[in-house]
N, C-alpha and C positions, 0 to 999 in steps of 0.2 A: 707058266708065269705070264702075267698081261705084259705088252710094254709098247709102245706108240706105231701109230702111222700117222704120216706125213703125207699130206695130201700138198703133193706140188706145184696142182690150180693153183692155190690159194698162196701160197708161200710167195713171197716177196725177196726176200734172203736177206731179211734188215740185220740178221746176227745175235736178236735176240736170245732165243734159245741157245745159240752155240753158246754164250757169257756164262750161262748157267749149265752147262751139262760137265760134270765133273768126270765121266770116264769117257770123254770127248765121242762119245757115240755121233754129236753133230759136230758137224765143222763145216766154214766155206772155201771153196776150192780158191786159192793166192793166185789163181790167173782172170776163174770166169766168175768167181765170186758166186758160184752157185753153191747151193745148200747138198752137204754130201753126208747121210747119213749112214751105216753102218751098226747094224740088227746085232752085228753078235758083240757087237762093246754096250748095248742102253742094258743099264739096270732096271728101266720101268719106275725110276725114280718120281718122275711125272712133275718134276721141275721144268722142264721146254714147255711144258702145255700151258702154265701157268705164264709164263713166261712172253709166250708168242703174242703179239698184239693184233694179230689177225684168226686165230684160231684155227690155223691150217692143221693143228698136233692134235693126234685125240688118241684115246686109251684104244688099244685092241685087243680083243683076245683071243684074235685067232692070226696067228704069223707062218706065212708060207717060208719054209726053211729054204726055198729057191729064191726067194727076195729079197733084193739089194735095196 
């Protein structure tokens, strides 16, 4: 199944994506306010990509089972 990478360059952590991610695969971290994503909650819904106003989300179809 496809489902995103997050390229961190690029991210900002404006929260967009997290507003829209319904099995909370994104979230920001309640100290450093960074973006903490979480591979085995995204359905590949491809709601954050649409979402992100910088384009840091993009479809992938190849996900390493070692990364976070």
């Amino acid at each position: 199944m496809n489902k995103i990478h997050v390229d961190f360059k690029k991210c900002v952590d404006c929260g967009a994506c997290t507003a829209v991610c319904n099995p909370k695969a994104l979230s920001l971290d309640p100290i450093s306010w960074a973006l903490i994503f979480d591979r085995q909650k995204c359905t590949g819904c491809k709601l954050c990509i649409k979402a992100c106003p910088l384009r840091a989300i993009k479809l992938s179809a190849k996900i390493s089972s070692a990364a976070t």
